[in-house]
N, C-alpha and C positions, 0 to 999 in steps of 0.2 A: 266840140270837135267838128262836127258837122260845118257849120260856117268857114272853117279854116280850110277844110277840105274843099268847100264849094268857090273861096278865094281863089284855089288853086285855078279853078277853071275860067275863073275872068282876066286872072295874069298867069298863065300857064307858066312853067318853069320848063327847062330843056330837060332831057333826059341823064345828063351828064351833071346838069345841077342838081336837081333830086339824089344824085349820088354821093357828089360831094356835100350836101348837108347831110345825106345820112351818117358818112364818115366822121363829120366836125358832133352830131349828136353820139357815134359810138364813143367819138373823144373823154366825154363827159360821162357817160354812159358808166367805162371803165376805171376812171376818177372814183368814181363815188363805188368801186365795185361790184357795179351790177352787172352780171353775166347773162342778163336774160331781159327780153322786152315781152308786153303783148302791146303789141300796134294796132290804130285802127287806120284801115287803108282804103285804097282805090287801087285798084286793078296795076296800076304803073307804076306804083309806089313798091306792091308788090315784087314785081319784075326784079326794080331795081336792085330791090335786096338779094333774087337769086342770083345776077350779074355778079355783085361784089362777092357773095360765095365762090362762085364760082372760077371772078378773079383771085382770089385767095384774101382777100380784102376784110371779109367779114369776121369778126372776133368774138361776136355775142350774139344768142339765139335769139332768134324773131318767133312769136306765135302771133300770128295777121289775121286780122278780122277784117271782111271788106264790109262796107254798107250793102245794106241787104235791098240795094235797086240793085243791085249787081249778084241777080240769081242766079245767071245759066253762068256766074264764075267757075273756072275751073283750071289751074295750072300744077305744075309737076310744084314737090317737093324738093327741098336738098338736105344735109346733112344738119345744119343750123335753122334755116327758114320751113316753116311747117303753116298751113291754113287751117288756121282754127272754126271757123262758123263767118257767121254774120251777124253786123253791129245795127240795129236796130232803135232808135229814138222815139219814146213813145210820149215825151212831155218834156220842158224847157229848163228851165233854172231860176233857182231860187232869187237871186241876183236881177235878171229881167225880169219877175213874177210872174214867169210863164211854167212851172213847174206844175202840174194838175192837182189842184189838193181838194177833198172830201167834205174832212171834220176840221180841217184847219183852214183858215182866211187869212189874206195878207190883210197888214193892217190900213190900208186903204180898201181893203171891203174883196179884193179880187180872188177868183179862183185858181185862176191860169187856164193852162189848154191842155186836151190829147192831141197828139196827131195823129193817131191813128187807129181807125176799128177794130173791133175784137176781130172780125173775119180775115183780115191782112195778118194779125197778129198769127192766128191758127194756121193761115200756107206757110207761116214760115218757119212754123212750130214740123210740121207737115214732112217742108225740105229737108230741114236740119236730120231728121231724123231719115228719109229716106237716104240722104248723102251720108250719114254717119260722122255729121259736123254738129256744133252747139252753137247755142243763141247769146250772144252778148246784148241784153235787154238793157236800157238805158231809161230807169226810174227813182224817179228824184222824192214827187210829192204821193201822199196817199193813194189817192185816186189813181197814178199811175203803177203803182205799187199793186194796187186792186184790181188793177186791169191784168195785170202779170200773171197775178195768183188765180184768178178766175178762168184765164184762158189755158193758162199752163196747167192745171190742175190734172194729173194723170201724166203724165203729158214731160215731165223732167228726165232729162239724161242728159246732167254735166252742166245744162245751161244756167247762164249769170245773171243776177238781175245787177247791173253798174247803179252806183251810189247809194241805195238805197237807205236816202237822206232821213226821210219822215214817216217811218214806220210806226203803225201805232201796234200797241202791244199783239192782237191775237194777229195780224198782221206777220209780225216776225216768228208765233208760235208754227202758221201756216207755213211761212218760207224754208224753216228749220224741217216740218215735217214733209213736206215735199221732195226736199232734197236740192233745194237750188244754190249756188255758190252766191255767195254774197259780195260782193268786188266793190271795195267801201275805201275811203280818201281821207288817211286819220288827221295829213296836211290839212284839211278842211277846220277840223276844229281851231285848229292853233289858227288859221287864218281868219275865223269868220263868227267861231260859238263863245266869245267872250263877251261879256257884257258891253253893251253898245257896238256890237261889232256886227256884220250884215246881217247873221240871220234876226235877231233885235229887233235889226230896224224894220226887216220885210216883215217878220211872222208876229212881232209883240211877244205877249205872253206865252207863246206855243213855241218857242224857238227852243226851250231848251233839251225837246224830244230828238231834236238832231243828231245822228251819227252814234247810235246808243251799241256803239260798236262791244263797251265792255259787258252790259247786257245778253247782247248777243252773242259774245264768247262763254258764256257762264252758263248759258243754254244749250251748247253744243253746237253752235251755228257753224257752219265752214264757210270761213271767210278769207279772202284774197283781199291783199295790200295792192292799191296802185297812185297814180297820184295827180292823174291829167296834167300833168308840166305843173303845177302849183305849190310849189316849184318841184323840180323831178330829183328827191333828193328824198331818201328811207332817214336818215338822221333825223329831219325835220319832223319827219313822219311820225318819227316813235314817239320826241320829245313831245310832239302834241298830242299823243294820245296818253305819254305817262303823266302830264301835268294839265290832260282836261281838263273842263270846270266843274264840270257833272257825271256824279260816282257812275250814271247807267253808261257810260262814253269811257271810263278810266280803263284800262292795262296796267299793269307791271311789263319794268321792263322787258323782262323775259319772255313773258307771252306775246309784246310787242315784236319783240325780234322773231320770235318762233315763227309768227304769223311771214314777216316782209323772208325769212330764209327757207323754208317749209311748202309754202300753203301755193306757193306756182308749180312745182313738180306734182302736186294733189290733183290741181286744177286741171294739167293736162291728162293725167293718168285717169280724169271720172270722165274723161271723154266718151264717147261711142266706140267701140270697136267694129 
């Protein structure tokens, strides 16, 4: 997400385009009946969505996360559109093999990266909580995952850790006990955790610790469905988590559903008051 956002400002869009793709996105949005987004944003992307409320425009709720260089943010509410925290990237993706990983190696021998120190991590743990917003963490591999749990520890109220792809076992027992919302992409398996399919080629033999999303239901994790555009569609969503490859990753249907129709009213409501 980060890159796409950062495109924006080498080919800036007007402010009336920004608007009209948001509208051709509610399009689709409503297709697939979803009633509800979390977005991750800049400052003007923001905006635009109170305009279209405000034109009477808007159809479906926005919960906005901005990147968290965008500290002294701060704008009104409306009735749809609500600012939720700040989105935070602390390691890359699996895909580039920049994801930070521990106990696991890609199979070219690499570790990936952090981007960022525990001490950055802690102001923003700091803000979240003097504003009475939450952290959207964005942790893929181990080591960022570790970085999470280490800095967060005490320290939870509502906040996300996004993907968290390569959890190793007492890893998620910490997450669960902590209290952190697990914001997990079940698209991802169907796309990527089938044999010879990307995670394979990057991780080798470790791949199949992936997205052990039915694990962590079974454990009592609280977990939120999203899907980063990959594609943006909950059908695809369930079907790849009811027909995983790997029992710790599987759902039933129903739990699958419970999770994509349930688990965002949770999410907002373990907010900070």
């Amino acid at each position: 997400e980060d890159v796409v956002l950062n495109l924006n400002r080498i080919f800036p869009p007007s402010f009336d385009e920004i608007k009209r793709a948001i509208l051709r996105a509610q399009e689709v949005a409503l297709h697939l009946n979803v009633g509800e987004i979390h977005d991750i944003l800049i400052p003007e992307y923001y905006r635009a969505y109170l305009e279209l409320e405000k034109e009477g425009n808007l159809k479906i709720k926005v919960l906005g996360f901005v990147l968290d260089e965008f500290r002294d943010f701060e704008e009104p509410e409306g009735k749809f559109v609500k600012f939720g925290g700040w989105k935070i990237f602390l390691d890359g993706s699996i895909g580039a093999r920049t994801a930070a990983l521990e106990k696991f190696s890609y199979t070219d021998g690499g570790k990936g990266m952090l981007l960022h120190e525990d001490e950055e991590l802690e102001e923003l743990f700091k803000l979240a909580r003097e504003r009475g917003k939450v952290l959207m963490i964005h942790a893929i591999g181990d080591r960022a995952i570790e970085q999470v749990l280490r800095v967060g520890k005490g320290r939870v109220c509502g906040d996300r850790i996004e993907h968290f792809e390569l959890a190793r076992d007492e890893q998620i027992e910490r997450a669960i006990e902590e209290g952190f919302i697990l914001s997990m992409q079940p698209n991802f398996i169907g796309n990527w955790s089938h044999g010879g399919g990307l995670y394979e080629k990057n991780l080798g033999r470790d791949y199949r610790i992936n997205n052990r999303i039915g694990l962590i239901y079974r454990k009592g994790g609280k977990i939120l469905f999203g899907s980063d555009m990959m594609p943006f569609s909950p059908p695809y969503g369930i079907d790849s988590v009811v027909r995983a490859p790997f029992p710790e990753q599987r759902l039933s249907y129903r739990e699958a559903y419970k999770i994509y129709t349930s688990s965002s009213f949770f999410s907002k409501n373990n907010q900070p008051s």
